[in-house]
C-alpha positions as a Markdown table, in Angstrom:
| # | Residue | x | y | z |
|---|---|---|---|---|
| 1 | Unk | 15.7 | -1.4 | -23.3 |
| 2 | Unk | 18.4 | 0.3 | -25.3 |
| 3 | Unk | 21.7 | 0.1 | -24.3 |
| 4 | Unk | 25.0 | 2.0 | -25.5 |
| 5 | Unk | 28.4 | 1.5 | -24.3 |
| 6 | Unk | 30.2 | 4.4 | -24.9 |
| 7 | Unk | 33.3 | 6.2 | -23.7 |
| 8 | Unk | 33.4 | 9.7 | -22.9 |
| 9 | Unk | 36.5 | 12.4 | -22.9 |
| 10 | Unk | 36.0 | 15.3 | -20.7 |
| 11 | Unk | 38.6 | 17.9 | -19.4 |
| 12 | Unk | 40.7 | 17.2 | -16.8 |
| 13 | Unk | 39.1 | 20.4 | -14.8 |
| 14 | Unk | 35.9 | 18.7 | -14.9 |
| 15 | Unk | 36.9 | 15.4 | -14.1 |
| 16 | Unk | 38.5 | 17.4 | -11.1 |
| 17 | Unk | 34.8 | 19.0 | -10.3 |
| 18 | Unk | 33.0 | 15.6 | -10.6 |
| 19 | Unk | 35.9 | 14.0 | -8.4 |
| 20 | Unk | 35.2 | 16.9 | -5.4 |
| 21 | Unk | 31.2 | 16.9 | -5.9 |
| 22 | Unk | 31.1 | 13.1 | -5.1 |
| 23 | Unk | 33.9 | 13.6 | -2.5 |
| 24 | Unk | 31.8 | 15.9 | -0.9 |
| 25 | Unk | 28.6 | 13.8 | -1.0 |
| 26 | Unk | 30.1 | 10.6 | 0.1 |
| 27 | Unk | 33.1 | 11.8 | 1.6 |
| 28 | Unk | 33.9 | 8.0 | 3.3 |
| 29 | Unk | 32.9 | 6.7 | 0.4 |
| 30 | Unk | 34.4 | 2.7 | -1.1 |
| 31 | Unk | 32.2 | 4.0 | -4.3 |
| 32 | Unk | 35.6 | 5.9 | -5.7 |
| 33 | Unk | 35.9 | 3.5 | -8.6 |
| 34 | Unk | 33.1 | 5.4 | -10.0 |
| 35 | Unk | 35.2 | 8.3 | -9.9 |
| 36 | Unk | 36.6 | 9.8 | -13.8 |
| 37 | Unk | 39.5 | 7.7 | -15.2 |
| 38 | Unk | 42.7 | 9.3 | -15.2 |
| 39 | Unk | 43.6 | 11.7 | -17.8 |
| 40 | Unk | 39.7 | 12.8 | -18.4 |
| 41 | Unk | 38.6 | 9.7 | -19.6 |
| 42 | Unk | 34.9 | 8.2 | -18.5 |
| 43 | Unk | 33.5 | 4.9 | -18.9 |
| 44 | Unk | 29.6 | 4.6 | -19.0 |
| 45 | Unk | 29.1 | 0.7 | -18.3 |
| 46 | Unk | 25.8 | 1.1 | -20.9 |
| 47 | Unk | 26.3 | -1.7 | -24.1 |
| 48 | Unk | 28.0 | -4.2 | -21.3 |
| 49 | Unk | 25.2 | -6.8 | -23.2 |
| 50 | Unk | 23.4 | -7.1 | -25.5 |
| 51 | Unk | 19.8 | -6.1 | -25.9 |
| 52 | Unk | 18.0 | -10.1 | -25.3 |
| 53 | Unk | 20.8 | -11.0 | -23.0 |
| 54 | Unk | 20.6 | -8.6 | -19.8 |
| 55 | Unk | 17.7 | -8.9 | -17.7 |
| 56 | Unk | 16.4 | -5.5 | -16.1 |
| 57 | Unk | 12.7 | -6.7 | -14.0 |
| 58 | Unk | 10.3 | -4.1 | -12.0 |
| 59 | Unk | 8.6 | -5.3 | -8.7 |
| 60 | Unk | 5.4 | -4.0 | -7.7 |
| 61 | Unk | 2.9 | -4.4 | -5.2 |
| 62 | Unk | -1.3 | -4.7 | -5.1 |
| 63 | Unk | -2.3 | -1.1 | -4.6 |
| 64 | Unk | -5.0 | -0.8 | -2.0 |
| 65 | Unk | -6.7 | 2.3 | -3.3 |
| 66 | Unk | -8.3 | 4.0 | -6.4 |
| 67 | Unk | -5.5 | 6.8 | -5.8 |
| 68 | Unk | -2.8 | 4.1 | -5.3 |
| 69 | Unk | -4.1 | 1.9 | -8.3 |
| 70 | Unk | -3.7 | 4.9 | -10.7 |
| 71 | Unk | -0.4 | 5.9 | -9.6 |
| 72 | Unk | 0.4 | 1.7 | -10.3 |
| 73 | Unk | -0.6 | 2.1 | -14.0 |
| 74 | Unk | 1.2 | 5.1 | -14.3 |
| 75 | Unk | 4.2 | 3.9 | -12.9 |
| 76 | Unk | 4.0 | 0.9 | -15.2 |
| 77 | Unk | 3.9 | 2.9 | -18.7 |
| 78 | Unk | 6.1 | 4.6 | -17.7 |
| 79 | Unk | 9.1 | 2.2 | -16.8 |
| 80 | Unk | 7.8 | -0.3 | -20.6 |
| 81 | Unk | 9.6 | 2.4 | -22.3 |
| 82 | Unk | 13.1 | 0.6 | -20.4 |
| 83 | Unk | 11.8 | -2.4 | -22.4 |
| 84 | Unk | 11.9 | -4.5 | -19.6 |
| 85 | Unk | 12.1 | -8.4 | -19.3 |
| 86 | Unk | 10.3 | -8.9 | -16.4 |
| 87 | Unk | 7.6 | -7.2 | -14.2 |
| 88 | Unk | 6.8 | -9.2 | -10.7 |
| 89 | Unk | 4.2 | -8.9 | -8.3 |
| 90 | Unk | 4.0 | -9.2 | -4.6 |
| 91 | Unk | 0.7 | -10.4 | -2.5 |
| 92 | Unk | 0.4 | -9.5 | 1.1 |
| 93 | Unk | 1.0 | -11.6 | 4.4 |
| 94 | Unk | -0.3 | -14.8 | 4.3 |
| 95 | Unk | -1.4 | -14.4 | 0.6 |
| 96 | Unk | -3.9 | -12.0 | 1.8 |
| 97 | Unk | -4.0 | -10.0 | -1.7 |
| 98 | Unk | -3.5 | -12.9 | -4.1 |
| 99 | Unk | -6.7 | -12.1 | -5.7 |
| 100 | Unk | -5.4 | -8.6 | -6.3 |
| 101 | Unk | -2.0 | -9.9 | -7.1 |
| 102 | Unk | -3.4 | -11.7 | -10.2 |
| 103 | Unk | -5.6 | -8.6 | -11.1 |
| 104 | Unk | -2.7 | -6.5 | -11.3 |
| 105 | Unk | -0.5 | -9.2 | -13.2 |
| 106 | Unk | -3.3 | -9.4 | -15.9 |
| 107 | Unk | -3.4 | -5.6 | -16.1 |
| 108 | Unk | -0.1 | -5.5 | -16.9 |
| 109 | Unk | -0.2 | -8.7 | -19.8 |
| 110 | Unk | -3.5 | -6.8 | -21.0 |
| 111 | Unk | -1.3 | -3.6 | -21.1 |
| 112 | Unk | 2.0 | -5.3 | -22.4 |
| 113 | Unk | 1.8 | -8.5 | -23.7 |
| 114 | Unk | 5.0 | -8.5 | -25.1 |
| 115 | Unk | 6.7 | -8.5 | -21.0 |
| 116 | Unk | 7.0 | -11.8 | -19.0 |
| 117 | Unk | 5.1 | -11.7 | -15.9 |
| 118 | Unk | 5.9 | -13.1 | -12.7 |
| 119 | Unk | 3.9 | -13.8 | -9.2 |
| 120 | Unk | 5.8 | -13.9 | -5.9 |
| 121 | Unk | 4.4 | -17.0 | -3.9 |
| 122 | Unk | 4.7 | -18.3 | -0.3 |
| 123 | Unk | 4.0 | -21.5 | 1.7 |
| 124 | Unk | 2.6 | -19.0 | 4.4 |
| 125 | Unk | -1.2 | -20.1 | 5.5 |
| 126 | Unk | -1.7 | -22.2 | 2.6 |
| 127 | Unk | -2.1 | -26.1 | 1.6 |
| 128 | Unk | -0.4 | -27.7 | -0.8 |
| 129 | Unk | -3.6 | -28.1 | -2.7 |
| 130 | Unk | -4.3 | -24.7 | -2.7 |
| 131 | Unk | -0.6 | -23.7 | -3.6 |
| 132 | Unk | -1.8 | -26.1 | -6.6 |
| 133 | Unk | -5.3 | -24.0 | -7.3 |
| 134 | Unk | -3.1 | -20.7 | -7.1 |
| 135 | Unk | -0.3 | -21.7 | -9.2 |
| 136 | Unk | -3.5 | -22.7 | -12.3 |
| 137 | Unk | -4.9 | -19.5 | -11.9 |
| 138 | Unk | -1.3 | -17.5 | -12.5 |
| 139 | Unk | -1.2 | -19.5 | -15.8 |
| 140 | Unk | -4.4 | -18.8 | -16.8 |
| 141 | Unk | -3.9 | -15.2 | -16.1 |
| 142 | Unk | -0.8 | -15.2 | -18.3 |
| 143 | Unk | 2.0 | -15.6 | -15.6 |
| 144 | Unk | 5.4 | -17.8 | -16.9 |
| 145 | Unk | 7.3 | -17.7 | -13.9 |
| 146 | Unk | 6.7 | -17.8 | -10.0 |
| 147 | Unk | 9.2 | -16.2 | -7.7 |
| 148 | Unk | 9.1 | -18.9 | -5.0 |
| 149 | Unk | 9.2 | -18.2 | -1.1 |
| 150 | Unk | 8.8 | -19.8 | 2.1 |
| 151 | Unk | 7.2 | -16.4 | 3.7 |
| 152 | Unk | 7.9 | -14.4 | 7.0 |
| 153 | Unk | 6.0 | -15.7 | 9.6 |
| 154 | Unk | 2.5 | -14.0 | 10.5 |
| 155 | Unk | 2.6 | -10.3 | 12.6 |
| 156 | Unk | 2.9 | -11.4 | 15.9 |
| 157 | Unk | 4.7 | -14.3 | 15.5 |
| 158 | Unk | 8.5 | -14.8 | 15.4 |
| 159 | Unk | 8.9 | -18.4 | 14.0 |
| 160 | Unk | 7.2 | -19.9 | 10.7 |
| 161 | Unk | 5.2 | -22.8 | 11.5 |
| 162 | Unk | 3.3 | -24.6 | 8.3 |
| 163 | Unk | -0.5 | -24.9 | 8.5 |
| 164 | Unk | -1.6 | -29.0 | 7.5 |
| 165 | Unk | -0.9 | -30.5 | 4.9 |
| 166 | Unk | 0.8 | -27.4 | 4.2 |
| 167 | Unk | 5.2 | -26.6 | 3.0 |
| 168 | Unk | 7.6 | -25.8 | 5.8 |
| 169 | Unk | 10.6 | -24.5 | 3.3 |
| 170 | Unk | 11.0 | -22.7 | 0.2 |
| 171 | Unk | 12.6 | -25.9 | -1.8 |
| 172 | Unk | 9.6 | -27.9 | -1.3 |
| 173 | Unk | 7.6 | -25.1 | -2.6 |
| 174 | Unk | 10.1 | -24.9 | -5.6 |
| 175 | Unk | 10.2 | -28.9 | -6.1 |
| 176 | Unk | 6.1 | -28.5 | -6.6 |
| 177 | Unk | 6.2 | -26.1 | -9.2 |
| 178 | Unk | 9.0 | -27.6 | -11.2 |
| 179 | Unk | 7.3 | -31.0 | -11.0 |
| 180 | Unk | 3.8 | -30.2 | -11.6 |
| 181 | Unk | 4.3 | -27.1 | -13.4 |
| 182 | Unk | 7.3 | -27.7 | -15.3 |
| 183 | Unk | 6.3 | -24.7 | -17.9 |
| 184 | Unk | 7.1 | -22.2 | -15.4 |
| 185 | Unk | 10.3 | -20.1 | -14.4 |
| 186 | Unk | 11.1 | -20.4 | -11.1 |
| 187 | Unk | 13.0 | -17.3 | -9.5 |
| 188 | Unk | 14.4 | -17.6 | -6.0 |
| 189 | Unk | 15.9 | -15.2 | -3.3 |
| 190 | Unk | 19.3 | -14.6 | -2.4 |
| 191 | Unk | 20.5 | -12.6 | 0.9 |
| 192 | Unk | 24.0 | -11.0 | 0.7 |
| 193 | Unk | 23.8 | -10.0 | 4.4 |
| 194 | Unk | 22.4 | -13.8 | 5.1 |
| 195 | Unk | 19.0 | -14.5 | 5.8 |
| 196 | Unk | 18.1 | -12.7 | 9.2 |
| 197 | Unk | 16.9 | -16.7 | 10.7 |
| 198 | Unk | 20.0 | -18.6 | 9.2 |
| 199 | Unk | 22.6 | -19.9 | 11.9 |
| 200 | Unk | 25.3 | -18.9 | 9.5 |
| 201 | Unk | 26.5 | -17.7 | 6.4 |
| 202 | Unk | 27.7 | -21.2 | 5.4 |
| 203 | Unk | 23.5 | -22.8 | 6.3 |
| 204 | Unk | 22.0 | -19.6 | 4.6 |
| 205 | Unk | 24.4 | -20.5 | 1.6 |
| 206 | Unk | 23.5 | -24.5 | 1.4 |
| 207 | Unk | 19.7 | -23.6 | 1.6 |
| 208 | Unk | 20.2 | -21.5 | -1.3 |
| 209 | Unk | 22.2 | -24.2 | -2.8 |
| 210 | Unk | 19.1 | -26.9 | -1.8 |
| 211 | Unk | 16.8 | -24.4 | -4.4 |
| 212 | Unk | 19.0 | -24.0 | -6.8 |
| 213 | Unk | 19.6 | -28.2 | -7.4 |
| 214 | Unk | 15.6 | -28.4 | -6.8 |
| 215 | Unk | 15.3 | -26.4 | -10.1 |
| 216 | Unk | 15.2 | -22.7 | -9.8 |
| 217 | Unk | 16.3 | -21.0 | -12.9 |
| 218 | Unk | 17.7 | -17.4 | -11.1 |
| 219 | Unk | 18.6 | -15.8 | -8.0 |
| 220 | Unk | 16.7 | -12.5 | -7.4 |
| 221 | Unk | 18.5 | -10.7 | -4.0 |
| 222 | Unk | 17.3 | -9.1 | -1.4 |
| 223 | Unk | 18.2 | -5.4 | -1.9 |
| 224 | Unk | 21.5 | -4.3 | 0.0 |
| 225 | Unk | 23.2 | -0.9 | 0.0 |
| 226 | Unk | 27.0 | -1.8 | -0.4 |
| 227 | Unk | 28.1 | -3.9 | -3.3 |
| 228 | Unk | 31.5 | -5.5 | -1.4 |
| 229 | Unk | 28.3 | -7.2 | -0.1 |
| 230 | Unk | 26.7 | -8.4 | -3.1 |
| 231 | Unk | 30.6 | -9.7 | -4.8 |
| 232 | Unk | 31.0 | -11.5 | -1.8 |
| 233 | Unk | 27.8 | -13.2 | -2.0 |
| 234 | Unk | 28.6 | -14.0 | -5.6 |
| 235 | Unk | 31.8 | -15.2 | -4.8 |
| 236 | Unk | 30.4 | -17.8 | -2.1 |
| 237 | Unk | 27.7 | -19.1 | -4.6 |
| 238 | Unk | 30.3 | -20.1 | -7.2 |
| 239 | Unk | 32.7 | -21.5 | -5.0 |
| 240 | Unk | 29.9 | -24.1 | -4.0 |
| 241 | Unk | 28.2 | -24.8 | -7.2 |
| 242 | Unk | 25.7 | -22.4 | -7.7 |
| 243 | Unk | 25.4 | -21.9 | -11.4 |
| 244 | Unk | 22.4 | -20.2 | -11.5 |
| 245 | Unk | 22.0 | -16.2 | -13.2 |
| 246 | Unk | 22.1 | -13.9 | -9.8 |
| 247 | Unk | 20.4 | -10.6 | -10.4 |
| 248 | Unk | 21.0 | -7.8 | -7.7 |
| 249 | Unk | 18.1 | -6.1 | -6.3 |
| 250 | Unk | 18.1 | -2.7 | -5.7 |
| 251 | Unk | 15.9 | -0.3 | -4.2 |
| 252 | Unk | 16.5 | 3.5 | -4.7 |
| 253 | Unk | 15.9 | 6.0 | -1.7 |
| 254 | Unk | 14.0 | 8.6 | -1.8 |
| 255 | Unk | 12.8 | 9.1 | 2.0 |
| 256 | Unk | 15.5 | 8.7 | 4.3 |
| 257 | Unk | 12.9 | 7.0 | 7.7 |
| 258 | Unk | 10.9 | 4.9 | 5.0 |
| 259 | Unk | 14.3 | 3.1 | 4.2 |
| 260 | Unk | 15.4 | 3.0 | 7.8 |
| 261 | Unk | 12.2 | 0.6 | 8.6 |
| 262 | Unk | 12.8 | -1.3 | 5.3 |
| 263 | Unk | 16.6 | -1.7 | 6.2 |
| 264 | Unk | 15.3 | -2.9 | 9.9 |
| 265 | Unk | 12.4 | -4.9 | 8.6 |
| 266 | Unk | 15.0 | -7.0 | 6.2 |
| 267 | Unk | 18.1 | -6.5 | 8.3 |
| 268 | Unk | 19.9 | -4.7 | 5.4 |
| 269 | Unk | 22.9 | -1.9 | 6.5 |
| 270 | Unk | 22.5 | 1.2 | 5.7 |
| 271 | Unk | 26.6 | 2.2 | 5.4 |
| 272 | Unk | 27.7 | 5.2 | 7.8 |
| 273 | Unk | 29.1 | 7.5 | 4.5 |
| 274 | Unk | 25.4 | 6.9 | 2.9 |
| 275 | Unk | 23.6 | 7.6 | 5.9 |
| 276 | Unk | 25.6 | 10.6 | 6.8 |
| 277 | Unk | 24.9 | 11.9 | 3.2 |
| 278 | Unk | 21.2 | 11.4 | 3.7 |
| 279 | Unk | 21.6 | 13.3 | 7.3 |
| 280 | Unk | 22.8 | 15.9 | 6.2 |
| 281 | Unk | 20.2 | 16.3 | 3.6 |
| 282 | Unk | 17.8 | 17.2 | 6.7 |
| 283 | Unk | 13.9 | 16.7 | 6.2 |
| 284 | Unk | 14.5 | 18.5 | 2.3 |
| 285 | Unk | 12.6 | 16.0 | 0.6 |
| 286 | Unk | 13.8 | 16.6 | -2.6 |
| 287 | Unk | 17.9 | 16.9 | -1.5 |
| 288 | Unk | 17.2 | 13.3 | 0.3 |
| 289 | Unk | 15.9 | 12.0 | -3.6 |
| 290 | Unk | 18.7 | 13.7 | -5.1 |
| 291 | Unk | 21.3 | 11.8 | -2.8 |
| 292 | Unk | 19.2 | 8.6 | -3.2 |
| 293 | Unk | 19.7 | 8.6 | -6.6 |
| 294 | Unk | 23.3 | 9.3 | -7.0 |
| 295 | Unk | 23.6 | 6.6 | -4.6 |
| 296 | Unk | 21.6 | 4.3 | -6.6 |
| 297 | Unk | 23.3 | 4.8 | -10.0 |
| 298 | Unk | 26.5 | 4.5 | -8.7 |
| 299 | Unk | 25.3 | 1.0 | -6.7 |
| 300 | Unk | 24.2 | 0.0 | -10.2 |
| 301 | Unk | 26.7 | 1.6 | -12.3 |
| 302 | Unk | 29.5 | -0.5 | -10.5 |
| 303 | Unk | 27.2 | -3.7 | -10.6 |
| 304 | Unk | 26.6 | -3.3 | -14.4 |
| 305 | Unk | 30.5 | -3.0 | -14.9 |
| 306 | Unk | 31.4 | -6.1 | -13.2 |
| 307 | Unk | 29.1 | -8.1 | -15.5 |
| 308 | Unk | 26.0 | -8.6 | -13.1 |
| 309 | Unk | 23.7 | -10.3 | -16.0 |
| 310 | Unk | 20.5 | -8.0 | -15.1 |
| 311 | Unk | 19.3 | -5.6 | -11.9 |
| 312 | Unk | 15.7 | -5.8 | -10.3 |
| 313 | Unk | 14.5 | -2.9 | -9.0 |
| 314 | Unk | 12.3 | -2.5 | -6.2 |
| 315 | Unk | 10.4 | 0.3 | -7.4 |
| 316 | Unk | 7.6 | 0.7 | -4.7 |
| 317 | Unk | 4.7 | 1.9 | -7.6 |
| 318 | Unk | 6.8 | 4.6 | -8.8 |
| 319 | Unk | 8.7 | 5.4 | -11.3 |
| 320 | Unk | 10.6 | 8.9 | -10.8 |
| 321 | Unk | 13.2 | 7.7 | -8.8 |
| 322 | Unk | 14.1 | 4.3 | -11.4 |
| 323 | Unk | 13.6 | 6.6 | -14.1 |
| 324 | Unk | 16.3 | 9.0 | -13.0 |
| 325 | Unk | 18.7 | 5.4 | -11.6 |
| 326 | Unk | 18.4 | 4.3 | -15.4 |
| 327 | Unk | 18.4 | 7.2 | -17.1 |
| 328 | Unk | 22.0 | 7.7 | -15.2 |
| 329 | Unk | 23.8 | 4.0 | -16.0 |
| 330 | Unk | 22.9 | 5.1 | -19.8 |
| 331 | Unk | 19.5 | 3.1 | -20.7 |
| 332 | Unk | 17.4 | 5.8 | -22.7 |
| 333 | Unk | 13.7 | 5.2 | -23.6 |
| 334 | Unk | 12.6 | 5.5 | -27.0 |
């Protein structure tokens, strides 16, 4: 990943251009600090950190086609020329593609060996004994770190209920791997907006708190869509104790009803100016990718200039749309 920090001097008529072009996109917009600075200066936030010290990670998920599968490898090489830290991989309810998980995983350490690889992992539909199993076949395949989950319950069902012999919450699935499997990195996940089943902000908070003591090593997010939301988070986290790295995780749109059921799926808002903005863009898919990704980059842009230590990016098996986010916040591929 190379990074530059640079400042830029433009003239004050097109400082005045930029300023009405963004106006006019997000006209409600809280995203004005990523206006110009006065008298025609711009700051890129690209050399914030250096090279080894900022963490950018890629999520993807099993592919469940030949089609699918070639779009993954292409999508994989590439986002390697970002020189990423990271790559994670997903499974599907109830660990339904763990097999394929691994597959994919290995492709990528076969492909890049060079780039840490992480699998997602849930207590959903599975003992603790074969937790155990899964968690020696991700080393064997070359994974170092587990993102560790509770799960959403099964489709159908609206509360999670362990099977026997089986882990009711995400700590207990993070206290097994940090005391049986001490070698691996243990991400865990964050909610800005709170966790859709937490009581409060305050319990979601303390559960997150529970992990972090238990021995996690970072907070990944969920991905949100204003960053007052995120600072706020990060705010709460300090104030009781958590010390951990907290990585935002973003997701760039590029299809305006694909995001809507995400959004509703995870219980993220979608704010009115970005909304309107993709309205207005009508069904044109390409104008509702173009207002995605100036949404993006400045969502990551702003993040990257108030010292977030890394982004992950939700990049949904391709690459276009991250290309274009990173290419815009100043990281260039060789």
């Amino acid at each position: 990943m190379n990074l530059k920090f640079s400042v830029r001097l433009i003239p004050s008529p097109t400082v005045f251009t930029v300023s009405i072009i963004i106006f006019t996109l997000f006209p409600y917009s809280r995203y004005f600090n990523f206006l110009p600075l006065p008298k025609g200066i711009v700051v890129t936030p690209q050399e914030r950190y250096g090279k080894d010290s900022f963490e950018l990670s890629f999520e993807l998920f099993p592919p469940k086609t030949a089609e699918s599968e070639a779009m993954l490898w292409q999508t994989v090489d590439e986002l390697m020329g970002f020189e990423p830290t990271l790559i994670t991989c997903t499974y599907g309810a109830g660990g339904s593609t763990q097999t394929k998980t691994l597959e994919v995983l290995n492709g990528v350490h076969a492909r890049h060996p060079s780039v840490a690889i992480a699998s997602h992992l849930t207590c959903v539909g599975s003992t603790t004994d074969q937790l155990r199993e899964y968690l020696r076949k991700a080393e064997k395949t070359g994974v170092t770190a587990i993102v560790a989950l509770r799960g959403d319950p099964p489709q159908g069902e609206t509360a999670f209920t362990p099977v026997a012999n089986g882990l009711h919450y995400a700590v207990e699935l993070v206290n097994l791997i940090k005391q049986e499997f001490p070698q691996l990195r243990i991400l865990v996940a964050g909610y800005p907006e709170t966790h859709q089943e937490a009581v409060s902000t305050d319990a979601d908070l303390q559960f997150l708190k529970q992990k972090c003591d238990a021995g996690s090593d970072t907070v990944v997010t969920q991905l949100f869509y204003d960053n007052a939301d995120f600072f706020r988070f990060r705010e709460r986290c300090l104030a009781i104790g958590i010390t951990q790295s907290i990585i935002p995780g973003l997701m760039p749109v590029t299809n305006f009803k694909q995001i809507q059921r995400i959004a509703n799926l995870c219980k993220a808002r979608l704010p009115s100016y970005f909304t309107n903005a993709l309205e207005k863009a009508g069904d044109d898919a390409d104008a509702q990718f173009e207002v995605g990704v100036e949404y993006a980059a400045k969502q990551a842009e702003e993040l990257i200039s108030q010292g977030v230590p890394g982004m992950h990016l939700y990049v949904l098996n391709k690459s276009p749309a991250t290309i274009r986010v990173l290419e815009q916040v100043g990281m260039t591929r060789p």
